[in-house]
C-alpha positions as CSV (number, residue, x, y, z in Angstrom):
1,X,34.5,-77.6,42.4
2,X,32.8,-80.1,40.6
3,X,29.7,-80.4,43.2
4,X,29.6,-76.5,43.1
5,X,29.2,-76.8,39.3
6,X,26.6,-79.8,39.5
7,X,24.3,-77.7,42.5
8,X,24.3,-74.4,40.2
9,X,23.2,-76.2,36.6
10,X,20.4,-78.1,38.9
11,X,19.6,-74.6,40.2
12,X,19.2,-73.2,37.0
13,X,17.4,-76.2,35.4
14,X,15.3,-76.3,38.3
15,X,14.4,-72.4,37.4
16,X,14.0,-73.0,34.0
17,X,11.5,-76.1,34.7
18,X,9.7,-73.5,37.2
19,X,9.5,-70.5,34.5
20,X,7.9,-73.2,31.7
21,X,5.4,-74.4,34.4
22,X,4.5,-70.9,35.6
23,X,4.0,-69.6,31.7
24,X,1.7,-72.9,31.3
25,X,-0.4,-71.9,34.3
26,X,-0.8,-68.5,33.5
27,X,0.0,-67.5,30.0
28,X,0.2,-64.1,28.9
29,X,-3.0,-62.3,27.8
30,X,-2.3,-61.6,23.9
31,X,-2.3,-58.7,22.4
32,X,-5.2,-57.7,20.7
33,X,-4.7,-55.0,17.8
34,X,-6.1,-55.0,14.4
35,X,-3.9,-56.0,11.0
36,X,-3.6,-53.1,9.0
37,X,-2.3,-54.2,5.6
38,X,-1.8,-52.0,2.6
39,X,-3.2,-53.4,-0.3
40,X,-1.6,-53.8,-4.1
41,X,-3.7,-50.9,-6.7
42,X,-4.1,-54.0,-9.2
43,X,-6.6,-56.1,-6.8
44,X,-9.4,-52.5,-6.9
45,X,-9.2,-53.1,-11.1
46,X,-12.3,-55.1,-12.8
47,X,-11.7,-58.0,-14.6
């Protein structure tokens, strides 16, 4: 039981090591989309 346990947690840490390495190699392209913010009436007001 206990080298069942041991062989599954190195298979996951094994695919978790894999996944970081793969994301380091080929990151994701980012999303490009513009920042629309709305903008408080008082900062359109002279001084």
């Amino acid at each position: 039981m206990s080298r069942v346990l041991m062989i599954v947690l190195a298979g996951g840490l094994l695919v978790l090591v894999g996944g970081v390495v793969y994301l380091g190699a080929f990151p994701p392209a980012p999303a490009a989309h513009p920042v629309e913010r709305t903008l408080p009436n008082a900062d359109f007001h002279p001084r």
